[in-house]
MITI-769523 format. One line per 3 residues: their letters; for each residue x, y, z of C-alpha. Coordinates in Angstrom, 1 decimal. Layout:
! MITI-769523
a> X/Y/Z | ... .
***
This chain:
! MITI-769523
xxx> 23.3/12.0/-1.2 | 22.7/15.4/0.4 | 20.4/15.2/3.8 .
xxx> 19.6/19.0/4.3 | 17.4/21.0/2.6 | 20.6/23.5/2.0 .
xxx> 22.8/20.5/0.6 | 19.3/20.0/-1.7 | 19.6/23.6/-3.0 .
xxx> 23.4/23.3/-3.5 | 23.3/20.4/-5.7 | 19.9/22.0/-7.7 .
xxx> 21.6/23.9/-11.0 | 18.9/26.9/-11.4 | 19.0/28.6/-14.9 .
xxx> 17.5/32.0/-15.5 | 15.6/31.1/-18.8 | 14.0/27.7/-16.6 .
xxx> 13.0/29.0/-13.8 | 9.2/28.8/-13.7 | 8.9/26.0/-15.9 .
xxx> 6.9/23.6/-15.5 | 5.4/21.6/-18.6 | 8.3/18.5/-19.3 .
xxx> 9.1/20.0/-22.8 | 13.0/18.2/-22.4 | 13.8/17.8/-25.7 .
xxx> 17.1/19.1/-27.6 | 16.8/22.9/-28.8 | 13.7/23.5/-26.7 .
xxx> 15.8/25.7/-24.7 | 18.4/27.8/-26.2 | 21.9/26.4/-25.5 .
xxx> 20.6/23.5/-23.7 | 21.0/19.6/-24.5 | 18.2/17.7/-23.0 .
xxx> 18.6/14.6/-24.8 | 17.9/11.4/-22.3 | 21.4/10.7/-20.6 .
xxx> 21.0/7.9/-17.8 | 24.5/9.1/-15.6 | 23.5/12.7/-16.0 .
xxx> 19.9/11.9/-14.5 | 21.0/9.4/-11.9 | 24.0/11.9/-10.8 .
xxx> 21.2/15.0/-10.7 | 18.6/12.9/-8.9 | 18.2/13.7/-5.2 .
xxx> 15.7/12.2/-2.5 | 15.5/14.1/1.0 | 13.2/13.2/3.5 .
xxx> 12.8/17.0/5.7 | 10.3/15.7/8.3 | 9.0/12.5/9.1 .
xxx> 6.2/12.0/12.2 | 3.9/9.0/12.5 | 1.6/9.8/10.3 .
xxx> 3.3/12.3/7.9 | 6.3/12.7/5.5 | 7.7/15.4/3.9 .
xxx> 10.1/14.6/1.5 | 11.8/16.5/-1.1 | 11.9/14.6/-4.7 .
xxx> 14.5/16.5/-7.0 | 15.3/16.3/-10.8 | 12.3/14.4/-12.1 .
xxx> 9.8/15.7/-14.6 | 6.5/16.6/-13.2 | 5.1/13.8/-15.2 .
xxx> 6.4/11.4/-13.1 | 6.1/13.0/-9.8 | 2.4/13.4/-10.6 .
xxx> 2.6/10.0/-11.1 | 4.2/9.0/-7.8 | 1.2/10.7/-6.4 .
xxx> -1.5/9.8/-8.0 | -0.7/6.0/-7.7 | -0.2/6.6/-3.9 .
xxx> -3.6/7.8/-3.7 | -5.6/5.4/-5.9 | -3.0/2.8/-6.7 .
xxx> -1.4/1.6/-3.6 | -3.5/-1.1/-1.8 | -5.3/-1.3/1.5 .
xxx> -8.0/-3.6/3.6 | -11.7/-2.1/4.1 | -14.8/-3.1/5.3 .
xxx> -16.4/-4.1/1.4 | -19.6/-6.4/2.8 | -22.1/-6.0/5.9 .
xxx> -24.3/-8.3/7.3 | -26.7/-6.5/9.4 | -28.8/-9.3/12.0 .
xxx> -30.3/-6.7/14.3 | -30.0/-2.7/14.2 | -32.8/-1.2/16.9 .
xxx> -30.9/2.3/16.7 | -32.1/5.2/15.1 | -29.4/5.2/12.5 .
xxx> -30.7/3.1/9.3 | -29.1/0.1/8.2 | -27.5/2.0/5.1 .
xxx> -26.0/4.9/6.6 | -24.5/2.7/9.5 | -22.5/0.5/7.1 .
xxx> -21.4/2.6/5.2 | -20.0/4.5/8.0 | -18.0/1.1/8.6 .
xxx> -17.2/0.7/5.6 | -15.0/4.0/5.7 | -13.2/2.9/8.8 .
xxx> -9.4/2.7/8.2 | -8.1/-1.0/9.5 | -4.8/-1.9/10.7 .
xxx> -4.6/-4.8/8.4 | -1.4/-5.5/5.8 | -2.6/-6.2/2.6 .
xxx> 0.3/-7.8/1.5 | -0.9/-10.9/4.0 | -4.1/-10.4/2.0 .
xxx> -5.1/-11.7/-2.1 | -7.4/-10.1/-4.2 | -10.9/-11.7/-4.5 .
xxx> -11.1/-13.6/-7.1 | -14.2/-12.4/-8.7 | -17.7/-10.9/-7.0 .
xxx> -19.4/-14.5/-7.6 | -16.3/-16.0/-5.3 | -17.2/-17.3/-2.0 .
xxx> -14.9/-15.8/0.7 | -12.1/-17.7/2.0 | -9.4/-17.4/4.3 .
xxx> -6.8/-16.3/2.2 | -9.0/-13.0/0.7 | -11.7/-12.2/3.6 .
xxx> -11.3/-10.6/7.1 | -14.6/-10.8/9.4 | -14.9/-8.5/11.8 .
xxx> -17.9/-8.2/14.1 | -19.6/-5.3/16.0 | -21.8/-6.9/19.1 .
xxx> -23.4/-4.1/20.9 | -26.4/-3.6/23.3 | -26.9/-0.8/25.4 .
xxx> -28.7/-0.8/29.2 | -29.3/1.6/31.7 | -26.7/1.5/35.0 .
xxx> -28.8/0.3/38.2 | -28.8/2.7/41.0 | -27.3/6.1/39.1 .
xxx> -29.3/9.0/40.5 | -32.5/10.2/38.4 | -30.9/13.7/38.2 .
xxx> -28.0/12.7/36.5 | -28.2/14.1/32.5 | -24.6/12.2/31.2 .
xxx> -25.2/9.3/29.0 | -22.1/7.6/30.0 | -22.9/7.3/33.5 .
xxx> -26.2/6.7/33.1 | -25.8/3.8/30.6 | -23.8/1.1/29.6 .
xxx> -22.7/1.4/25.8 | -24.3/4.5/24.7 | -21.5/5.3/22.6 .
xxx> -20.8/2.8/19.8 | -16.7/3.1/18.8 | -14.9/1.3/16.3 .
xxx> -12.8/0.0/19.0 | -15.8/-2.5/20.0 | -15.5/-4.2/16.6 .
xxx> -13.7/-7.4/16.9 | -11.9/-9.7/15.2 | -13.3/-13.4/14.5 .
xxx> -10.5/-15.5/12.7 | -11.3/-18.4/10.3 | -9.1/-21.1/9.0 .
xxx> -4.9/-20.6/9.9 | -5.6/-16.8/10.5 | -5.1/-17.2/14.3 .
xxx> -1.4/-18.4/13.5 | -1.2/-16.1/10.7 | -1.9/-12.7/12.1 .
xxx> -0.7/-14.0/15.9 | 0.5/-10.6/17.2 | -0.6/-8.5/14.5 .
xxx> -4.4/-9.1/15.1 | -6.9/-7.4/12.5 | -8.7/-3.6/14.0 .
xxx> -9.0/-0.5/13.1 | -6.3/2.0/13.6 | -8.0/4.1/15.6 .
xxx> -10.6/2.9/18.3 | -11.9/5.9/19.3 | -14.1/6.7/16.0 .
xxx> -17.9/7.3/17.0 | -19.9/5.4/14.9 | -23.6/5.5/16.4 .
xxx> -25.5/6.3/19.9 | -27.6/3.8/21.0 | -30.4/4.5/24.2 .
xxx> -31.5/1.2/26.2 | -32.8/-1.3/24.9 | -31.6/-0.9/21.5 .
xxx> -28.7/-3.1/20.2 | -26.2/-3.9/17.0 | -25.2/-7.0/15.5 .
xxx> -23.0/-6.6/12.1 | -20.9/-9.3/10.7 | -18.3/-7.2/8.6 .
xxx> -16.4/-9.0/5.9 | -13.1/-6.7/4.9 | -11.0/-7.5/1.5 .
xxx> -8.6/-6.1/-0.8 | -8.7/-3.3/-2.9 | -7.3/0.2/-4.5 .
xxx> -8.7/3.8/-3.9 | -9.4/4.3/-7.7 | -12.3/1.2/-7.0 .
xxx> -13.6/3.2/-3.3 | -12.0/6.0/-1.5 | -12.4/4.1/1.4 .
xxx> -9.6/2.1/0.2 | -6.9/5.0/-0.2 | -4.1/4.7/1.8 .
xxx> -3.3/8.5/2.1 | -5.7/11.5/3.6 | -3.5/14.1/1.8 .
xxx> -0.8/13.6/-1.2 | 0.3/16.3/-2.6 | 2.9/18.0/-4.2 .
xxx> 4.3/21.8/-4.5 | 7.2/23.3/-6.5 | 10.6/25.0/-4.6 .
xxx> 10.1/28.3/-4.2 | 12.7/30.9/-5.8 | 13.0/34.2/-4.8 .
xxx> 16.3/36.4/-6.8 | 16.7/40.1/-5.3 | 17.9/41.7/-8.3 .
xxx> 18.3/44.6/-6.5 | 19.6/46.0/-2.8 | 16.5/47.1/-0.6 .
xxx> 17.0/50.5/0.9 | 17.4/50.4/4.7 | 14.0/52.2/4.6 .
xxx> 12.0/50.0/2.8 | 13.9/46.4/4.5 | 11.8/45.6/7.5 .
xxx> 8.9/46.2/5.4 | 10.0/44.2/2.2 | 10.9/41.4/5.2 .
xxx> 7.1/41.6/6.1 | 6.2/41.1/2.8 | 6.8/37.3/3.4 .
xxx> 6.0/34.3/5.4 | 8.3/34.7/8.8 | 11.5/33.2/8.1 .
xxx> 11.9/33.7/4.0 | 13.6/36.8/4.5 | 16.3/37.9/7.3 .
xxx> 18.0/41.4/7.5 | 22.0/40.8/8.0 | 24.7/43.4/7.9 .
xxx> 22.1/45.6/6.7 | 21.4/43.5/3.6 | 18.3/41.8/2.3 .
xxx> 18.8/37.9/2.0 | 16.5/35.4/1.2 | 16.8/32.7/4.5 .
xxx> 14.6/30.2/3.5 | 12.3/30.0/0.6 | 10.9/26.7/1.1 .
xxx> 8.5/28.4/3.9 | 7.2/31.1/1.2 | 3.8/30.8/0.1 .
xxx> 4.4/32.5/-3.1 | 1.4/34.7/-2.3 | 2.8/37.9/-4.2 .
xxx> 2.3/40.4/-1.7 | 5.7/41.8/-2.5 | 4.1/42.7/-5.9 .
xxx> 1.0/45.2/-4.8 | 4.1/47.7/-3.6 | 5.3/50.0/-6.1 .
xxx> 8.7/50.6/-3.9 | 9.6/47.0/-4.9 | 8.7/47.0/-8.9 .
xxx> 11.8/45.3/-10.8 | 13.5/44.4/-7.5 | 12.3/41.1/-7.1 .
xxx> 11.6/38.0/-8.8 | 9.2/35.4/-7.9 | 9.3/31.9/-9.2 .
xxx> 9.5/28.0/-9.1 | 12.4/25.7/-9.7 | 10.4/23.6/-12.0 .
xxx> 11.9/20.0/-10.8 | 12.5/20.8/-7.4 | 9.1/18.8/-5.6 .
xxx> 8.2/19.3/-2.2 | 5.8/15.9/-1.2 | 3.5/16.3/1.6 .
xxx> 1.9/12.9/2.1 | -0.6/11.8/5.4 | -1.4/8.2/6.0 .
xxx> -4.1/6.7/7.2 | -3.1/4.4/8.7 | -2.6/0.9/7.2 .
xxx> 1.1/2.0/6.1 | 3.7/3.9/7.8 | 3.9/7.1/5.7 .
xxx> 7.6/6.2/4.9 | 6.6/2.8/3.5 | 4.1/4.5/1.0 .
xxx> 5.9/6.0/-1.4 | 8.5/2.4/-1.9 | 5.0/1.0/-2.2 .
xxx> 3.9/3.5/-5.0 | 7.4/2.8/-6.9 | 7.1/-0.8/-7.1 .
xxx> 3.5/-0.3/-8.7 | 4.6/2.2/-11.4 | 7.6/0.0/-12.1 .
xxx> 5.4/-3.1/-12.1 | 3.2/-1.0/-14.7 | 6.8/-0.2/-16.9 .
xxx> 7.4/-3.8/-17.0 | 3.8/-4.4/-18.0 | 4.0/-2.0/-20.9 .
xxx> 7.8/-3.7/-22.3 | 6.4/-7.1/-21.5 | 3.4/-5.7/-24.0 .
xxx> 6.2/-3.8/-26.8 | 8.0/-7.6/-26.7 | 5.0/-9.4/-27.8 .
xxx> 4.2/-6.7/-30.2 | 7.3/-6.6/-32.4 | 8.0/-10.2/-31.5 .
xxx> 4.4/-10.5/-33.7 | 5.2/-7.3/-36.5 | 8.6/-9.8/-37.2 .
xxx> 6.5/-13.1/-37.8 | 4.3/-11.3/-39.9 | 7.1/-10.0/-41.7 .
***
């Protein structure tokens, strides 16, 4: 399997009548002198994965010879399908701050938490009491009071008072039942403890009993793994003609830095994937007919951000086991269906 992006265009067969394509019309005669009957060793052997860049947060990966059906797919179940722990209950005993009950929890509630949902089931139903096995409490204890002996002239809140800022890294965890053994190590919090949440002033305090459960971002957004998923096509960029040494530095400006390079005094195309396909070549009449701009149509560049919960390499196995879990579903479904139409019969 090819690990550069140049192995990745090496092994990507571009033909001039596809190029731009998009819509998954693969059927036989759709294109002229082109079988695209369903062959399972011609689509495993044109199949690449190739992860470009991969930080703590984000992946880039490149997903080549799929339709765009399915790597619409891919993404929309990683953003709506793919599940995660959030706050889904609040229990407010005291709130003196200025910020109203409602607007408070639901800022909780959109707190991502470093909770593995896999250690997690799916509540039962709404009328279910909460158990061990389906609930996460979390509490948020806070009271803010003014520091003894600060100077009167002092104007910063921190050092005039304890607690003025109210972070998510205050909430805490309360364990019930075998959670304590369970999650040992791997305690229930939210991935980042530095989100402001409210400002308190002394004497006023918080006292929210949070209970956090299952679910998928197509229920809440708050329950989406990913910030960003998306998706963009390979840029493809054919010089059908030589540039004039007059006109080169000018065609190379044309572009995002680093698509096009002058060598021996000849216009080639570097690097496409950093184009923004933003047709500025086009407005100059110097360059009519010299240049083509287009898309490999099954060439997929993934840009996906995580929140959190997941390491952004572990979403997209995550998104694959759903959609095949929803493939099985549907032959599992076909079986009982002409298993039924034969009976009958």
């Amino acid at each position: 399997m090819p690990q550069s992006i140049d192995d990745t265009r090496r092994h990507v067969q571009v033909l001039p009548e596809r190029i731009g394509a998009v819509a998954g019309s693969e059927f036989p005669g759709h294109y002229p002198g082109e079988d695209h009957s369903w062959n399972l060793q011609k689509f495993k052997e044109n199949l690449i994965t190739s992860v470009q860049r991969l930080t703590p947060s984000t992946i880039e990966f490149d997903l080549v010879g799929v339709d765009a059906s399915i790597a619409n797919a891919l993404r929309r179940v990683m953003i709506a399908e793919v599940p995660t722990v959030a706050v889904e209950e609040v229990y407010v005993w005291n709130n003196t701050s200025i910020m109203q009950d409602e607007v408070l929890c639901h800022r909780v509630g959109l707190v991502p938490l470093k909770i593995d949902p896999r250690s997690l089931n799916y509540k039962p139903s709404q009328q279910a009491h909460p158990h061990e096995t389906d609930t996460i409490v979390l509490e948020l204890r806070v009271r803010c009071d003014r520091k003894p002996g600060v100077d009167k002239s002092e104007k910063d809140p921190r050092k005039l008072y304890y607690d003025s800022n109210v972070y998510t890294g205050m909430m805490t965890w309360s364990p019930s039942g075998d959670q304590a053994r369970k999650y040992k190590g791997k305690e229930p919090k939210p991935v980042d403890q530095d989100i402001l949440l409210c400002k308190l002033r002394p004497g006023q305090q918080i006292d929210l009993h949070c209970f956090a459960r299952k679910g998928v971002g197509m229920d809440h957004a708050k329950f989406s793994p990913v910030a960003t998923a998306s998706y963009r096509l390979l840029p493809h960029i054919i010089i059908r003609e030589p540039i004039p040494s007059e006109h080169q530095e000018k065609f190379k400006k044309c572009f995002p830095e680093g698509v096009i390079e002058i060598e021996n005094d000849q216009v080639i195309v570097k690097n496409p994937r950093k184009d923004t396909v933003s047709r500025e070549v086009l407005r100059h009449p110097e360059f009519a007919d010299k240049v083509s701009l287009n898309r490999i149509r099954d060439h997929f560049i993934f840009n996906v951000e995580s929140t959190g919960q997941y390491q952004p390499q572990e979403l997209i196995p995550e998104a694959i086991s759903i959609l095949l879990s929803k493939i099985k579903s549907v032959e599992d479904g076909l079986d009982k269906l002409f298993s039924s139409e034969g009976q009958a019969a």
